[in-house]
NUBATOR-694741 format. One record per residue (C-alpha): residue in three letters; residue number from 1; x, y, z. Coordinates in nm, 2 decimals, padded with zeros to 4 digits, m for minus. Each point is the difference from the previous one (the first is absolute). Layout:
// residues N
('ALA' NUM (X Y Z))
...
This chain:
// residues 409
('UNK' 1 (m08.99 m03.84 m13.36))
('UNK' 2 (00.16 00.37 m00.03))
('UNK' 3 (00.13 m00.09 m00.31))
('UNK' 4 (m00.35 m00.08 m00.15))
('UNK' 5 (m00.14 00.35 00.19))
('UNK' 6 (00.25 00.21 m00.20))
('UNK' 7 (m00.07 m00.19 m00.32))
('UNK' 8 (m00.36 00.15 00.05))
('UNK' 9 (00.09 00.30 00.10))
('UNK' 10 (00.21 00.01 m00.32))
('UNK' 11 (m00.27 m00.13 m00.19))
('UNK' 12 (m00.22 00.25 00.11))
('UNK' 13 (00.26 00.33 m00.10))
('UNK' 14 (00.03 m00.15 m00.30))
('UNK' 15 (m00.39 m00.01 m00.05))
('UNK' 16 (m00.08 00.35 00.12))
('UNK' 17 (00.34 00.16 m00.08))
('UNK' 18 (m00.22 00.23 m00.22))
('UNK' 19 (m00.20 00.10 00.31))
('UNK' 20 (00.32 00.06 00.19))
('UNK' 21 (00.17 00.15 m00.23))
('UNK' 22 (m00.30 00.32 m00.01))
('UNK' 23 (m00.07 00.01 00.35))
('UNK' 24 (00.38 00.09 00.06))
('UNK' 25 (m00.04 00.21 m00.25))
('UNK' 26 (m00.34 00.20 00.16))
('UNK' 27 (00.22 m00.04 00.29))
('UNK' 28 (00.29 00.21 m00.16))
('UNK' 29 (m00.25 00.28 m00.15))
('UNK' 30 (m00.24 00.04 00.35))
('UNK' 31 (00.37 00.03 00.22))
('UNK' 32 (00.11 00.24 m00.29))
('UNK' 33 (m00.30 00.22 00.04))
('UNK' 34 (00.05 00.33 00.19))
('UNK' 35 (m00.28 00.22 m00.11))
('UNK' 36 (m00.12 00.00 00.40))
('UNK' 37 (00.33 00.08 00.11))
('UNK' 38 (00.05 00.25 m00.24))
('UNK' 39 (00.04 00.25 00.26))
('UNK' 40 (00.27 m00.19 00.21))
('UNK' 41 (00.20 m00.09 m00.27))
('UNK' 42 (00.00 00.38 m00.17))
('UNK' 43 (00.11 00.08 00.36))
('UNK' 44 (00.27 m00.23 00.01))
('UNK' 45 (00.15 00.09 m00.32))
('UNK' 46 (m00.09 00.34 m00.10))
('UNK' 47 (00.27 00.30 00.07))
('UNK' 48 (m00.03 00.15 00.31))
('UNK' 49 (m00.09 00.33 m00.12))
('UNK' 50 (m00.33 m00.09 m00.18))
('UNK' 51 (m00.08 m00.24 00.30))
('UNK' 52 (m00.21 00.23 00.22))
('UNK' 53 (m00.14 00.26 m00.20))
('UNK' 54 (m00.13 m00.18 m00.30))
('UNK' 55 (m00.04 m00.35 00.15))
('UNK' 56 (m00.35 m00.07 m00.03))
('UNK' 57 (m00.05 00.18 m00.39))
('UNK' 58 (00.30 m00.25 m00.13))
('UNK' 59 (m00.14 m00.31 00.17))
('UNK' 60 (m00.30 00.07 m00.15))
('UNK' 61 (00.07 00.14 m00.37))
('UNK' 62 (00.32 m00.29 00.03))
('UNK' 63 (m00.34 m00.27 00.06))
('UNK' 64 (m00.24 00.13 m00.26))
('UNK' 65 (00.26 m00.02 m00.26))
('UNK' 66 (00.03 m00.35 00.08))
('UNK' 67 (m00.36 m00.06 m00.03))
('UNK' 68 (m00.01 00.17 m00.34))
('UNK' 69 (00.33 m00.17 m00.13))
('UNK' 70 (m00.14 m00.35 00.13))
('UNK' 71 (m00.30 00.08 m00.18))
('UNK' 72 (00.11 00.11 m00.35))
('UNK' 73 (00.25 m00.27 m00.05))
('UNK' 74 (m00.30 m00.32 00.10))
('UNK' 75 (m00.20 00.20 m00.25))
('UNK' 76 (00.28 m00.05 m00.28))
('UNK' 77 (00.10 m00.36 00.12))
('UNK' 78 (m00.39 m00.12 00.01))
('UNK' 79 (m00.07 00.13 m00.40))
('UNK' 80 (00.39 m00.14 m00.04))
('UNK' 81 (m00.11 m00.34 00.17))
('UNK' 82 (m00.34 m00.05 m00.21))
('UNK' 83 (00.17 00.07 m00.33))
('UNK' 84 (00.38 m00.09 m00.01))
('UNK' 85 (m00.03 m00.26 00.23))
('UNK' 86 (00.34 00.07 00.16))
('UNK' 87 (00.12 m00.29 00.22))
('UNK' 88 (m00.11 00.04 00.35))
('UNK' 89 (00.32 m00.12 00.20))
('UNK' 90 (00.20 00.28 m00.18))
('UNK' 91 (m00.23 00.27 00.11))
('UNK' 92 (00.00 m00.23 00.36))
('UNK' 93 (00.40 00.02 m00.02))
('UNK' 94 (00.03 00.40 m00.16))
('UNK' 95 (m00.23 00.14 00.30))
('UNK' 96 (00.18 m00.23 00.29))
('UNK' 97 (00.34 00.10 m00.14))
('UNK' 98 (m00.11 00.34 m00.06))
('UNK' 99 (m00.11 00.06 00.37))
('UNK' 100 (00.33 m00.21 00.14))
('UNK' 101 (00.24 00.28 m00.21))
('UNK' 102 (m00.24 00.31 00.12))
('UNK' 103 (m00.01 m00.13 00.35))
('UNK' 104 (00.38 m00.03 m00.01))
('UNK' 105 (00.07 00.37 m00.11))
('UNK' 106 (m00.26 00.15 00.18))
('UNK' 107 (00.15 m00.09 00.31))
('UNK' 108 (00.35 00.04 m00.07))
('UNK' 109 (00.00 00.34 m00.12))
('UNK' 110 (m00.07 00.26 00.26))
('UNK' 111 (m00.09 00.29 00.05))
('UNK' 112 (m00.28 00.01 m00.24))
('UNK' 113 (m00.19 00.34 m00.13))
('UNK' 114 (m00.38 m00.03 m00.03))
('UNK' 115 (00.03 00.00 m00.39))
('UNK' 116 (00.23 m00.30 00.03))
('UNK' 117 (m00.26 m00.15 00.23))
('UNK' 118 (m00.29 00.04 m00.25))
('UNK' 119 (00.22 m00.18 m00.28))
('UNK' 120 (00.08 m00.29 00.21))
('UNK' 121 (m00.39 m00.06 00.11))
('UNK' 122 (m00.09 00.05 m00.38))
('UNK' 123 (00.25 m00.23 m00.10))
('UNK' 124 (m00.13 m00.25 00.29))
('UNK' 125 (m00.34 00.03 m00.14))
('UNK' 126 (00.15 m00.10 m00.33))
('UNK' 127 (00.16 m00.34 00.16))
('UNK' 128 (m00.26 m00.07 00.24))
('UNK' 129 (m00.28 00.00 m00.32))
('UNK' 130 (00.22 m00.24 m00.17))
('UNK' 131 (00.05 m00.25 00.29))
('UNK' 132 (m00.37 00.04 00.05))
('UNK' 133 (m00.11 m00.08 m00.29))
('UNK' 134 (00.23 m00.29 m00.07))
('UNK' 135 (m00.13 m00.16 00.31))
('UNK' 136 (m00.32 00.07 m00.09))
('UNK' 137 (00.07 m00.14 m00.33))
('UNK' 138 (00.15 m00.34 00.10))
('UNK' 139 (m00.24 m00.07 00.26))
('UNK' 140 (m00.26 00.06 m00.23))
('UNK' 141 (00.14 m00.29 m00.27))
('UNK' 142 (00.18 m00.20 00.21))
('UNK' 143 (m00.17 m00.06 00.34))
('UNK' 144 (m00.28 m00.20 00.04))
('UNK' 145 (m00.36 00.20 00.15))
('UNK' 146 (00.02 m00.21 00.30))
('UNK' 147 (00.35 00.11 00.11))
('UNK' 148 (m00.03 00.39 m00.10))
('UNK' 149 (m00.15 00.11 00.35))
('UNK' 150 (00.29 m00.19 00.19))
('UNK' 151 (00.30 00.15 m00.23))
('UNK' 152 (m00.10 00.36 00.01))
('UNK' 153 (m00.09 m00.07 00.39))
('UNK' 154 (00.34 m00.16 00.13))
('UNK' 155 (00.19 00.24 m00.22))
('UNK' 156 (m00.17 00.31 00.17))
('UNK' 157 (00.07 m00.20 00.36))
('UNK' 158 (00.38 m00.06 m00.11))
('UNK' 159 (00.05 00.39 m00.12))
('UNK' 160 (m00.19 00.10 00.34))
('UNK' 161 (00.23 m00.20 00.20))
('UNK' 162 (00.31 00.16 m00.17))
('UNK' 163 (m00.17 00.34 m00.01))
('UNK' 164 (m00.08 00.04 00.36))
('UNK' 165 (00.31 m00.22 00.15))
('UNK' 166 (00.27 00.20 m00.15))
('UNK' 167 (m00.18 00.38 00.01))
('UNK' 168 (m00.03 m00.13 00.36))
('UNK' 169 (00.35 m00.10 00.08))
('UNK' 170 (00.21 00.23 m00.22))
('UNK' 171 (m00.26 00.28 m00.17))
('UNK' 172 (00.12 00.11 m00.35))
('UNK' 173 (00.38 m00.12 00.04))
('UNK' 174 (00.25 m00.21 m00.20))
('UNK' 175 (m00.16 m00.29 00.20))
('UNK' 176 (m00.33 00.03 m00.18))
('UNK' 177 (00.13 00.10 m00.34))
('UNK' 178 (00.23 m00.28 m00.03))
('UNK' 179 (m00.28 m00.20 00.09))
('UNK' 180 (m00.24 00.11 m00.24))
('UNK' 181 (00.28 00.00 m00.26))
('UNK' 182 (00.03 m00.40 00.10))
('UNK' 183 (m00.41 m00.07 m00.04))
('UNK' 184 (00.05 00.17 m00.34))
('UNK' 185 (00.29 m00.22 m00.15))
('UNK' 186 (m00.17 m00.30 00.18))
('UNK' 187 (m00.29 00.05 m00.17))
('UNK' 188 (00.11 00.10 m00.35))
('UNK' 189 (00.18 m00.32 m00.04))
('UNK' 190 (m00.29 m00.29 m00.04))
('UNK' 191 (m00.11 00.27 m00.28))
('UNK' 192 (00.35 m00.04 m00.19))
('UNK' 193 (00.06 m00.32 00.09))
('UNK' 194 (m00.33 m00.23 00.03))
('UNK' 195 (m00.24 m00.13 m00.25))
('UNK' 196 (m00.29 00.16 00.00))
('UNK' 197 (m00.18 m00.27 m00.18))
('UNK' 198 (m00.37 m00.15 00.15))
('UNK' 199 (m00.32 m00.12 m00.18))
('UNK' 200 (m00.34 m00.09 00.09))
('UNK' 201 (m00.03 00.31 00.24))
('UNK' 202 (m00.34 00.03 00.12))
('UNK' 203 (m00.18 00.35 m00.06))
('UNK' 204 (m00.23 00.18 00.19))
('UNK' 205 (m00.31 00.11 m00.15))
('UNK' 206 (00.06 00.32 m00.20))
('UNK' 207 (m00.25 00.33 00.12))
('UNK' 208 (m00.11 00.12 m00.37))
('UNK' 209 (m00.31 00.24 00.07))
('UNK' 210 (m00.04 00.32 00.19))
('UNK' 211 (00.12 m00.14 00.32))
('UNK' 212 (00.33 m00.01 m00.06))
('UNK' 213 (00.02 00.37 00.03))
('UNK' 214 (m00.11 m00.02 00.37))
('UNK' 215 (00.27 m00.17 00.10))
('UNK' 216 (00.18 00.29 m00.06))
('UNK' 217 (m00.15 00.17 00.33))
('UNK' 218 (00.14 m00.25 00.22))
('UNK' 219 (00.34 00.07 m00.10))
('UNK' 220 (m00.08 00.38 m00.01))
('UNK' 221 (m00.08 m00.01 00.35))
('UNK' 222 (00.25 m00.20 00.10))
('UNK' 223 (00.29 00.23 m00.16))
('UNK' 224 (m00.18 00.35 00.15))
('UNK' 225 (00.04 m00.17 00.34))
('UNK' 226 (00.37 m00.07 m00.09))
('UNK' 227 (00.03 00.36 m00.15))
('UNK' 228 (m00.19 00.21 00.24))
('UNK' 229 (m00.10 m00.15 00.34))
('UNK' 230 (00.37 m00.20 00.03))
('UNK' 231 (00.14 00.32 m00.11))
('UNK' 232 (m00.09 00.27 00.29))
('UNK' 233 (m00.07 m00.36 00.22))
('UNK' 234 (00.45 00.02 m00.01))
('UNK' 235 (00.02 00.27 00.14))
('UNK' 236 (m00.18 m00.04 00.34))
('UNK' 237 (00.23 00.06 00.27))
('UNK' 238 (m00.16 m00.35 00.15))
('UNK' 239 (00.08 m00.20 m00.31))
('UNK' 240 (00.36 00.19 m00.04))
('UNK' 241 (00.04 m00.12 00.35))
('UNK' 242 (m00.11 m00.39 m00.07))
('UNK' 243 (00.23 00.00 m00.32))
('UNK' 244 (00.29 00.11 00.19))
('UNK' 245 (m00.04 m00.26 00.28))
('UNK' 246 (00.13 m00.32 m00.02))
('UNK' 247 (m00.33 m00.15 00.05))
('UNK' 248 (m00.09 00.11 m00.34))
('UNK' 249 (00.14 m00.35 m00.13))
('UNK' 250 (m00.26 m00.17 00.16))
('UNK' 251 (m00.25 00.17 m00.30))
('UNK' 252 (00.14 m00.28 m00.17))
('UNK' 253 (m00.27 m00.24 00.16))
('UNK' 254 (m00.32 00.19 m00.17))
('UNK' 255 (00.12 m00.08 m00.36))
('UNK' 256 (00.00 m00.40 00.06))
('UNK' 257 (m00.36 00.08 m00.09))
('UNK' 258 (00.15 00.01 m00.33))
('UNK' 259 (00.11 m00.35 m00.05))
('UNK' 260 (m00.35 m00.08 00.14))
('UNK' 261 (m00.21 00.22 m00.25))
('UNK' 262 (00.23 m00.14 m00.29))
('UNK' 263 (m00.11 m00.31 00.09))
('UNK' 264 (m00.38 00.10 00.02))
('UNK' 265 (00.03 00.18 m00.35))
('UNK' 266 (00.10 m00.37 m00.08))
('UNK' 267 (m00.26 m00.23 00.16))
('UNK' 268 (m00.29 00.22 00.05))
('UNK' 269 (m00.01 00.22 m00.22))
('UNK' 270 (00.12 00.40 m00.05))
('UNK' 271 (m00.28 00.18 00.14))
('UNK' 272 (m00.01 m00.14 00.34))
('UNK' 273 (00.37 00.11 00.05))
('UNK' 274 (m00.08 00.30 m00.15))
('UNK' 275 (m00.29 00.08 00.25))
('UNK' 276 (00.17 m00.11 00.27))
('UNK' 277 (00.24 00.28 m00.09))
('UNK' 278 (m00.13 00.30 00.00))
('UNK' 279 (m00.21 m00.07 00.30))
('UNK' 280 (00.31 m00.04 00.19))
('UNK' 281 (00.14 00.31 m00.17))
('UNK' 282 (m00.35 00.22 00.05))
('UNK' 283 (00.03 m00.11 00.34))
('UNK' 284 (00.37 00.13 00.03))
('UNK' 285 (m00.09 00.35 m00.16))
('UNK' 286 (m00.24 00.02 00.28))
('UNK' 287 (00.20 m00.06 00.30))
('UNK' 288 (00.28 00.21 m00.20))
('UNK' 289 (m00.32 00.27 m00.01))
('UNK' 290 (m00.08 m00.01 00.36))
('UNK' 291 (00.40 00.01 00.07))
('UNK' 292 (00.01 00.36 m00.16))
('UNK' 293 (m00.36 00.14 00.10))
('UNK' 294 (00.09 m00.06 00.38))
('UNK' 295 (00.35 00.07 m00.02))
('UNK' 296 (00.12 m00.30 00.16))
('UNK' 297 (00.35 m00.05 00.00))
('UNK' 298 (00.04 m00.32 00.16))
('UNK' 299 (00.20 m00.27 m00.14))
('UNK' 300 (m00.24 m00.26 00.00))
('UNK' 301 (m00.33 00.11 m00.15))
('UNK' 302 (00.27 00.08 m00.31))
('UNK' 303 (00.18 m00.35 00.00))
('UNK' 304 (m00.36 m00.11 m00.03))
('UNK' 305 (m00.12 00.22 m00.30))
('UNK' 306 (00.33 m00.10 m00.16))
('UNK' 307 (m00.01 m00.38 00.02))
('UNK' 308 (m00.34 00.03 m00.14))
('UNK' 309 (00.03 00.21 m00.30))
('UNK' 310 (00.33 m00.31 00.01))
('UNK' 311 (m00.26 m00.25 m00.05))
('UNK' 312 (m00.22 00.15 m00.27))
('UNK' 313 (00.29 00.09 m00.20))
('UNK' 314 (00.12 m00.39 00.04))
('UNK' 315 (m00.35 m00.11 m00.15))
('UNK' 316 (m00.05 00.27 m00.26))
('UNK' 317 (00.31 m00.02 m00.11))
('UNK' 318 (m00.06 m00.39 m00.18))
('UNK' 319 (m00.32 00.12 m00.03))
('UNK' 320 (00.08 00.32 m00.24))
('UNK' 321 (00.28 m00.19 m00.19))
('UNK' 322 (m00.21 m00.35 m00.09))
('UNK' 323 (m00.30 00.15 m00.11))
('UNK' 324 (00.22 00.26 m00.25))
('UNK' 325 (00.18 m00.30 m00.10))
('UNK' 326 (m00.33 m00.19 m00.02))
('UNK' 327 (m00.21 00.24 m00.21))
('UNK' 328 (00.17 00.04 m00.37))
('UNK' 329 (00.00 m00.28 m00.21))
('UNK' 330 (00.40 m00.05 m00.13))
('UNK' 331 (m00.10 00.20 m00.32))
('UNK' 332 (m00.09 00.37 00.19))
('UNK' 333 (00.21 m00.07 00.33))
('UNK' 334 (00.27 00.27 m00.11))
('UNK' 335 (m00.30 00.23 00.03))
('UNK' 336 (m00.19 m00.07 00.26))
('UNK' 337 (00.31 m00.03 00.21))
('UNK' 338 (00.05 00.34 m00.08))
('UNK' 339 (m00.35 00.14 00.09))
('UNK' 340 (00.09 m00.16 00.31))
('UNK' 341 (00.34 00.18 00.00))
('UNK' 342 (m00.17 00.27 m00.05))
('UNK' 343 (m00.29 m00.01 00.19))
('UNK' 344 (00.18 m00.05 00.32))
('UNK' 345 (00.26 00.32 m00.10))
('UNK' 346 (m00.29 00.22 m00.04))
('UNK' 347 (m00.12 m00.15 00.36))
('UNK' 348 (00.33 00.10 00.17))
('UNK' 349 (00.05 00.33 m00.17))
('UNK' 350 (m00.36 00.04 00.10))
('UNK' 351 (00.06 m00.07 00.39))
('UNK' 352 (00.29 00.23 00.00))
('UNK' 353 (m00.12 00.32 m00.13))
('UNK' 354 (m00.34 m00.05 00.18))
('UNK' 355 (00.22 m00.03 00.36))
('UNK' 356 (00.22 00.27 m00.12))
('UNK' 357 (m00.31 00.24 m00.06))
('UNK' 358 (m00.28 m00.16 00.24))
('UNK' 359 (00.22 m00.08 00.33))
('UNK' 360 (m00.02 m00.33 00.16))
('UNK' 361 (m00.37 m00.01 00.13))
('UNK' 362 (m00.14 00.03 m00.36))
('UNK' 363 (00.27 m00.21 m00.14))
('UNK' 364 (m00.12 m00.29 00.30))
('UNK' 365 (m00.37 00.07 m00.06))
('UNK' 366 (00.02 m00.04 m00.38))
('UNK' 367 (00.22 m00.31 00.06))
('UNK' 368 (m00.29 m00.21 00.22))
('UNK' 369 (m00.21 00.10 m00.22))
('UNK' 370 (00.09 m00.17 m00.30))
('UNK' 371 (00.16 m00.28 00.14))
('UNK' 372 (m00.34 m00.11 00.19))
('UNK' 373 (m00.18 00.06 m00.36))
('UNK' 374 (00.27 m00.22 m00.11))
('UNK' 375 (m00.04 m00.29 00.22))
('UNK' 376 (m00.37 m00.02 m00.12))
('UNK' 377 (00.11 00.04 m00.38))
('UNK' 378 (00.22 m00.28 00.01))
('UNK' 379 (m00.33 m00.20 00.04))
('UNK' 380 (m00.16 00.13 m00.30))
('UNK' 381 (00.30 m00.10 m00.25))
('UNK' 382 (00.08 m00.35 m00.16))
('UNK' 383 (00.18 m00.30 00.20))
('UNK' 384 (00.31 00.03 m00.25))
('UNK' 385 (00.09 m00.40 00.14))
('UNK' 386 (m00.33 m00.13 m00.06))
('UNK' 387 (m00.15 m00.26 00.31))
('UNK' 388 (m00.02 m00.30 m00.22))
('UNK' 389 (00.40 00.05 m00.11))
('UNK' 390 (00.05 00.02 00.37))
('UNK' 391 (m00.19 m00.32 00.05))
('UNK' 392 (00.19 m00.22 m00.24))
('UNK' 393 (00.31 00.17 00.11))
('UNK' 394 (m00.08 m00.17 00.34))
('UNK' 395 (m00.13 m00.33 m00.14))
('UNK' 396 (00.36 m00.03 m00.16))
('UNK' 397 (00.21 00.10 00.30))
('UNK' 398 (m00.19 m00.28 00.18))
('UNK' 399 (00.05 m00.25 m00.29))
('UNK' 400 (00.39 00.09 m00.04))
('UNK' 401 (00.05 m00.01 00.42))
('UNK' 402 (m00.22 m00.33 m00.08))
('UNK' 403 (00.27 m00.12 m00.22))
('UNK' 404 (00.31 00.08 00.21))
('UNK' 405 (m00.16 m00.20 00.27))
('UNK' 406 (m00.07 m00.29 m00.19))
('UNK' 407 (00.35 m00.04 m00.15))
('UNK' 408 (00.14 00.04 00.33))
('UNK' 409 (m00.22 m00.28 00.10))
């Protein structure tokens, strides 16, 4: 009997190992991301004599640099991707490398200058475009339009849990770089070793008039919240004081609402998860609102205001990446992916200069704003996993479970 239940199980790796394969790679790139902790980890590494004085301006010249860099190369690699064609794996393998060897000097080498800090993050935004885009890439030609939503949406749960866990339990130490450094090499080698081989994938239905563009303000919005609320939200003495107690591990519960949004993106469709998103995050800007207009510094109201900005970002997040995915044909994805790219830089940059010169009140005010226009935008734009695909999707599940019960039989 167990023998036969791990001959499934094997049969089912060996039928999704594409699937796996990516979402330990998203995994890799989300755990691997420290643009909100810029500030911490310039802190931990920076020499002591630029630590006080010129803090803030290097944590945030070190974090538009990034943006720019990260920008600049997806423009390159989506006209490079449309016309040479490169093979998506390498670029997959290049950026996870890339990011593996960075991470590895980085924190090996102390103490750091700001104008070694600012080549480092423009070097990061170098690898991080290439693992993104060869994710983006492979997922695009190799994973079928009914299991996008559910890679994009465990990998952002899997990174979370890394992310959180060991920032929680050892902060930026040897602990957590060895363990990004690990994700890394685990992930880059199904891209050098596996076949990246599959036919018959099934494709959504492409956006090709005017609409497309509007897409673009979801992600715009979602980046200046990233860049500009998240950015002065860090450093609240409150939230400060929640990241610094062990309690903070338990934000890990929030972003199971990741896995369960994938999963919507799947069955439902992508603007349901979508929706259910940025209400959840409007509603967390608001609480996080009231939190700074009263001046409350109790602990609770703030766990609350985190965990649900948590879950919005654990819906949008499979949200954002299907429907970018989604919308190109094969022919102008290198492209499109990069007006994405782009698009969400210029959000970020965006939210950071207007907190910078606005203060936190405008920066919260313009924030709710657009992501309540948002939530009633997403209505107007296309279904990019059209209801009748969903419907035969579920008519054969049920004839395939059908199956399996009838040769058990």
């Amino acid at each position: 009997m167990l023998l036969e239940a791990m001959n499934g199980w094997c049969g089912e790796i060996k039928k999704f190992k594409i699937e796996i394969a990516l979402t330990i790679l998203f995994a890799s790139m989300i755990f691997s991301f420290r643009l909100p902790y810029l500030g911490e980890w310039v802190s931990s590494k920076i020499h002591p004599f630029y630590a006080t004085e010129f803090m803030e301006t290097v944590t945030n010249r070190a974090g538009l640099l990034y943006v720019l860099s990260f920008a600049l190369t997806s423009s390159i690699l989506g006209i490079l991707l449309d016309y040479i064609r490169p093979r998506c794996r390498v670029i997959a393998a290049l950026g996870t490398i890339g990011t593996a060897l960075l991470l590895g000097i980085s924190d090996q080498l102390y103490p750091w200058t700001p104008f070694h800090m600012y080549i480092i993050w423009i070097i990061n935004g170098v690898t991080h475009s290439f693992l993104l885009f060869g994710f983006g890439c492979l997922l695009k030609e190799k994973v079928d339009v009914y299991y996008r939503g559910l890679v994009s949406g465990v990998g952002f749960f899997l990174g979370m849990i890394f992310h959180i866990t060991f920032n929680t339990l050892s902060g930026f130490s040897i602990w957590n770089t060895a363990t990004q450094l690990l994700l890394l090499i685990v992930a880059v080698f199904p891209l050098v070793l596996l076949r990246f081989e599959r036919s018959g994938i099934t494709e959504a239905v492409h956006v090709r008039d005017y609409r497309r563009y509007i897409f673009a303000l979801p992600l715009f919005t979602f980046t200046y919240i990233m860049g500009g609320v998240l950015h002065l939200f860090s450093s609240d003495e409150s939230y400060l004081f929640l990241r610094s107690s062990p309690i903070y591990i338990l934000m890990i519960i929030p972003y199971v609402f990741s896995v369960v949004g994938g999963r919507i993106c799947d069955v439902k469709g992508r603007k349901e998860t979508g929706t259910l998103g940025y209400i959840f995050l409007g509603v967390g800007i608001l609480s996080l609102y009231a939190h700074i207009l009263t001046g409350t510094t109790s602990f609770l109201p703030m766990v609350g205001s985190t965990s649900l900005i948590a879950v919005g970002y654990a819906f949008v997040v499979p949200y954002i990446v299907t429907t970018w995915i989604d919308i190109p044909s094969l022919k102008y994805f290198g492209r499109a992916f990069a007006l994405g790219v782009i698009t969400a830089s210029t959000g970020t940059i965006a939210g950071i200069l207007i907190s910078l010169l606005g203060g936190i009140i405008f920066t919260l005010t313009v924030g709710t704003f657009l992501i309540f226009a948002i939530s009633f935008t997403i209505y107007r734009l296309p279904e990019t996993l059209p209801k009748e695909r969903v419907t035969k999707k579920q008519l054969l599940d049920y004839v395939e479970k059908a199956k399996k019960v009838a040769g058990k039989k």
